[in-house]
N, C-alpha and C positions, 0 to 999 in steps of 0.2 A: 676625304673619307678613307678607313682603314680598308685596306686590302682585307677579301672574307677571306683569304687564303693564305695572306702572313702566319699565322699561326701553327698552319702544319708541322714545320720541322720543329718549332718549340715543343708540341706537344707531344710530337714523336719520343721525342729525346727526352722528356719527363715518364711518359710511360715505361718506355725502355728501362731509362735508369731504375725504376721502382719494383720493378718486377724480377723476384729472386731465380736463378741460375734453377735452385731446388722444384720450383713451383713448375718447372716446363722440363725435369727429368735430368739437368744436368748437375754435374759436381759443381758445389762450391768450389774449392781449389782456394789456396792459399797464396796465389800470386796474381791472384785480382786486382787492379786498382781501385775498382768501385764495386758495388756490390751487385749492380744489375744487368743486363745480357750485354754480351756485345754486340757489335754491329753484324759478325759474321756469325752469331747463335741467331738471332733474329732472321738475318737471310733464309737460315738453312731450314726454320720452324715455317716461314712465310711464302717457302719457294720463290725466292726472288735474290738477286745475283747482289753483292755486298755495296757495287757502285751506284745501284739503284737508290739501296737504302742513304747512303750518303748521299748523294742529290734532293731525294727527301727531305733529308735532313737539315742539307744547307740553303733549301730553297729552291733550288736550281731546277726540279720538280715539282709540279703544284697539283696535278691532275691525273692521280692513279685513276684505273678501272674498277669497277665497280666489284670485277673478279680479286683485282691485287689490295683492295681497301677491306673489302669482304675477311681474305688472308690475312693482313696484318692487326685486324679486329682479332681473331682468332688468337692468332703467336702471341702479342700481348696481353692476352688473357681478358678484353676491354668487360664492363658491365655494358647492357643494350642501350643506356644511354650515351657514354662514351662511345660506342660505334655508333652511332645517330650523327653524335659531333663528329667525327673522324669523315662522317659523309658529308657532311655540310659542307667541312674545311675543304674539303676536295670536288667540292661544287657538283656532289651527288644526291640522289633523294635518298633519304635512310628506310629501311627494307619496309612492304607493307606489313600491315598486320594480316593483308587477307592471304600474303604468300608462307609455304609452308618456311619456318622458323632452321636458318641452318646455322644460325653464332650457338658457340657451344659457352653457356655462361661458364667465369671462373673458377668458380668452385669443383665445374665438372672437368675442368683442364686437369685443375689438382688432384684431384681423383684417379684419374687415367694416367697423370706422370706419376704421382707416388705406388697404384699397385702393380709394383714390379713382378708379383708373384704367380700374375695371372694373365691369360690372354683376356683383353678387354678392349672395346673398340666404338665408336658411337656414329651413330647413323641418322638421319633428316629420319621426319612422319614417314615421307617414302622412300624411305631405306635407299638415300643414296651414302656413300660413306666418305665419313670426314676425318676423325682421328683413330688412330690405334695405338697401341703399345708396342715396345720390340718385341713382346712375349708373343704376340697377334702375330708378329712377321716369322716369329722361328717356328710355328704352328701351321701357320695357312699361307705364305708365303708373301714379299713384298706385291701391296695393291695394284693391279694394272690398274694406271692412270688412262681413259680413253682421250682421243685428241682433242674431244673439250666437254667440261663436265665434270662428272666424278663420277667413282665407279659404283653400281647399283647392284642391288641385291637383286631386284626382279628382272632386270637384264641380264645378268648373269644368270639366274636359274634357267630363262625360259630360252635363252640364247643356250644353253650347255656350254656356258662360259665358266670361268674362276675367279674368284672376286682375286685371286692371290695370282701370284708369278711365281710357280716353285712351289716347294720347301712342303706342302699339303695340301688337300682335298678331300671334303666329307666323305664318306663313302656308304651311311648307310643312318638311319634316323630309327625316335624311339616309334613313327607314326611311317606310314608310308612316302615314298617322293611323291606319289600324287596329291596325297593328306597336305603336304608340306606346300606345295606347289596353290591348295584350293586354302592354304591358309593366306597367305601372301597374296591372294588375289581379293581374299574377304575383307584383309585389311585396307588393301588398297582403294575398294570401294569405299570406306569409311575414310578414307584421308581426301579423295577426291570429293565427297562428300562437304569435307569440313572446309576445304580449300579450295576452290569452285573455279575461282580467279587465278590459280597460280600456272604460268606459264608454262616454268617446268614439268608441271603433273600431267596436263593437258597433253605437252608434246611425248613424255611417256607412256600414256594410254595410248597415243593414237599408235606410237611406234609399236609397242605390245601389241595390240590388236592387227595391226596389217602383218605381223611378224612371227605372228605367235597363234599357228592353230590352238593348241593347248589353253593358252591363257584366254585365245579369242570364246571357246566353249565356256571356261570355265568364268568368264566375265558375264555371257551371256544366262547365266544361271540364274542372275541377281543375288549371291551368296555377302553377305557381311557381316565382318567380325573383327575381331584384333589377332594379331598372331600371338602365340602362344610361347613359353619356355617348352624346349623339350632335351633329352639325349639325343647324343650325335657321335659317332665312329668318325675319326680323322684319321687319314693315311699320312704320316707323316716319311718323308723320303729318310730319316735319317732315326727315328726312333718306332717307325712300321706304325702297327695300328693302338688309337689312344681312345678308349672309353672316356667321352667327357658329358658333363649335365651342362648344357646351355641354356643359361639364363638372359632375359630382357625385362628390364626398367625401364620407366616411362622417368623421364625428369617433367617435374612436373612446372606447369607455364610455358613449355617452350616445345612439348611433344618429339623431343629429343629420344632418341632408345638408348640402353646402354647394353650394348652385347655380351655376357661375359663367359668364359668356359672354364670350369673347375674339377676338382677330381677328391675323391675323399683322401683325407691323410694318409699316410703308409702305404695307400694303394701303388699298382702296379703303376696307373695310369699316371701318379702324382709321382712318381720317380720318372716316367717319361718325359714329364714336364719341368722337372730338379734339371735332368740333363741337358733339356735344348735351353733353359733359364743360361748355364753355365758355357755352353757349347756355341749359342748362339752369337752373332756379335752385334755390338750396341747399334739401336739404332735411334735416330731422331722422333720424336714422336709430333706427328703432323700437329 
């Protein structure tokens, strides 16, 4: 009987190779030998260290976690049935439908690596965060990663945390912080709502609620909604303060958000954002 798990590194090293340097934000380059990532671009998109991936690859490895399969679903750009397989091969169940949705399909990868011109960044139903741009990191600053997780939007607000390390900080909204704060709580009833069963949402509510006078009231309202696009004043440490219009997208079948911050042409704001485009240094995008 074939091993269910022989096939890992084959299929690794097909995905790998087929997926262009372009499509996840890096140069082609003209001294490639093959045209698809290497082992150490892959490491550095999957958060996992380059000897990993080679054992992967050579077999030597047959049983990532559900965290590092999750990852490399991601960096190689997979469709959700190719991560399904990628869970199988690694002797995992592939994600439920009743948990909230956090592969970011393909198409939304490429999205996010080619608009260089903008901060843009994408976030789970409940706003935990997954990828960003370097424009996102020369803006609001590189993401605290917390020591297991990823880092959220509503634990950051009601904690008086920063979703960033550095570099910026909103400082002031087109609606009030409470507005803001009773929108995020409205949405989150409706994801909790739609996701009943997801382990993650559960253990954020309940952390919210024990932690959080603010959102503990503001839960008990029974308020639900969707959050909203609005204006937002960013401090940035090296270019001061940026008038931007924050937008959010729904990608739609997957309840994905897509963050984005923008500034009219010629503006003042849009030359703030020319500067850290150019001032900023390259960074990976998760």
């Amino acid at each position: 009987m074939t091993d269910a798990h022989g096939d890992l590194g084959t299929v690794l090293r097909a995905w790998r190779d087929r997926l262009s340097p372009l499509d996840v934000g890096f140069p082609a380059g003209d001294s490639r030998r093959a045209a698809g990532l290497r082992r150490e671009e892959l490491a550095a998109l999957a958060g996992l260290s380059v000897d990993y991936i080679v054992r992967l690859e050579q077999g030597r490895a047959r049983h990532p976690s559900e965290q590092v399969a999750s990852a490399l679903a991601r960096a190689l750009q997979l469709t959700d049935a190719e991560r399904d397989h990628l869970f199988v091969l690694a002797g995992l169940l592939p994600p439920s439908p009743h948990e909230v949705p956090a592969h970011i399909p393909p198409g939304v990868q490429r999205l996010v690596a080619r608009l260089g011109e903008i901060p843009v960044a994408v976030f789970t139903a409940s706003w935990d965060l997954l990828s960003w741009s370097p424009l996102w990191v020369a803006l609001l600053g590189e993401p605290v990663r917390p020591a297991s997780g990823r880092p959220n939007l509503l634990r950051a607000h009601f904690g008086n945390l920063s979703l960033g390390d550095g570099g910026g900080r909103i400082v002031s909204r087109s609606g009030s912080v409470d507005a803001f704060g009773a929108s995020l709580v409205a949405d989150l009833r409706r994801v909790v709502g739609r996701y009943p069963d997801d382990r993650g949402v559960r253990a954020l509510l309940a952390e919210l609620l024990s932690t959080s006078e603010e959102f503990r009231v503001l839960w008990e309202s029974g308020i639900v909604g969707e959050h909203q696009s609005e204006s937002k004043v960013v401090s940035n440490e090296l270019v001061g303060d940026i008038e931007l219009d924050c937008d959010v997208f729904s990608v739609a079948g997957t309840d994905l958000r897509i963050v984005a911050y923008t500034a009219p042409a010629a503006s003042e704001a849009a030359a703030k954002i020319d500067f850290l485009r150019v001032a900023a240094p390259a960074a990976v995008v998760p």
